[in-house]
C-alpha positions in Angstrom: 62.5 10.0 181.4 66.6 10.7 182.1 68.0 10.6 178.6 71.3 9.2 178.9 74.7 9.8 176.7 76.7 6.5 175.1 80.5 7.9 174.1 82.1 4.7 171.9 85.3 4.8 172.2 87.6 3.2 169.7 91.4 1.5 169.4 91.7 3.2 166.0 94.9 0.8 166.5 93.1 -2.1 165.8 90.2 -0.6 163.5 90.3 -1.5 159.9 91.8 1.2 158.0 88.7 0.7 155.2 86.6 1.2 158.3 83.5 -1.0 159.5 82.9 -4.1 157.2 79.1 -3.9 155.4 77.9 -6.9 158.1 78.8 -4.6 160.6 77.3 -1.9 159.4 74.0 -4.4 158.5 73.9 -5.7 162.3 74.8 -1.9 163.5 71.8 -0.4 161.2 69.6 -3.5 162.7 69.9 -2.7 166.4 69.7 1.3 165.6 66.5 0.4 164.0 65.1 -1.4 167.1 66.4 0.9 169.6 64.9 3.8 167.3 61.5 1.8 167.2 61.7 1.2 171.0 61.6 5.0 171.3 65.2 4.9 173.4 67.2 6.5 170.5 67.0 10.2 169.9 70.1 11.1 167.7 73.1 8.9 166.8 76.3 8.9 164.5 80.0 8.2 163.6 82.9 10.9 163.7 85.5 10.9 161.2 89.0 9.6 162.3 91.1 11.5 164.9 93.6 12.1 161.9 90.5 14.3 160.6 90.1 16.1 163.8 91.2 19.1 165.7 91.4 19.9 169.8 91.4 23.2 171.3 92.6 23.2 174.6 92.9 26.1 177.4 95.5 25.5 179.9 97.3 28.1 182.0 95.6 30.9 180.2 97.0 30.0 177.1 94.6 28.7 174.4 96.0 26.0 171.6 95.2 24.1 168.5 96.6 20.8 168.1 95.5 18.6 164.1 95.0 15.3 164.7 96.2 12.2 164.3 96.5 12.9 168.3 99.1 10.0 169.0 99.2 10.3 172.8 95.5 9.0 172.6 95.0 5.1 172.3 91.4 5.6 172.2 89.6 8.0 170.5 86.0 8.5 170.5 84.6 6.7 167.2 80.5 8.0 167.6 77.7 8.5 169.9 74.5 7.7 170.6 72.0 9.9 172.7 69.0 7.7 174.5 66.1 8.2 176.5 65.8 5.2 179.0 63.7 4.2 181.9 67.2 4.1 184.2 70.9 3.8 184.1 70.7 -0.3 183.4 68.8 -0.1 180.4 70.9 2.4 179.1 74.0 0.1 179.7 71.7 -2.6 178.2 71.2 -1.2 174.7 75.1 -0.2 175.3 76.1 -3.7 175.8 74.0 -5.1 172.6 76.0 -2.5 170.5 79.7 -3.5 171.5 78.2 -6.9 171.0 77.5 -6.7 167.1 81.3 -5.5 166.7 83.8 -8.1 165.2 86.2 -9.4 168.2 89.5 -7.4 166.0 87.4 -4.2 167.1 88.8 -2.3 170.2 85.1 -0.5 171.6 84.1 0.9 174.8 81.1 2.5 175.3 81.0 4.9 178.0 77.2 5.3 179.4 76.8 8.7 181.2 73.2 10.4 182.4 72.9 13.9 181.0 72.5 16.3 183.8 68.7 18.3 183.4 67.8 21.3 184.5 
């Protein structure tokens, strides 16, 4: 089966600065749970804030380091989760259930890509 890669993106904009509220994280930790007993999930988790990160970039032969915050980026990527699904759609299924259990304040796009085998 194609295994499948969910990128959620985030408007750390409109994300509460204490970070997910315990129902979310009840109604997230649900729907991991049946995706997980569904045998779809094979690895999932959160990232830090961009203000934690760092990007190394390569552009004209020239390597450099930039420490986040990165403030030319609206969106950052907030997690991931890496499934094994029948198809595309049932990927984008499990995708859509996830955005779903987010508060409407939340600013969350998951982007659904197939990972390239072989």
């Amino acid at each position: 089966m194609p295994r499948y890669l969910s990128l959620v993106r985030i408007d750390e904009t409109t994300a509460p600065a204490e970070g997910p509220s315990p129902e979310l994280m009840q109604r997230m930790g649900e729907l991991i749970e049946e995706i997980t007993k569904a045998g779809v999930m094979l690895d999932t988790a959160g990232l830090t804030p961009s203000a934690q990160g760092t990007r190394v970039s390569r552009q004209g032969g020239k390597i450099s380091v930039t420490d986040g915050p990165f403030t030319e980026s609206k969106e950052v990527i907030g997690g991931y989760a890496l499934m094994q699904c029948k198809d595309m759609a049932e990927a984008v299924e499990w995708a859509k259930r996830f955005v779903n259990v987010h508060e409407d304040y939340w600013g969350i796009t998951c982007e659904v890509r197939q990972i390239a085998e072989g």
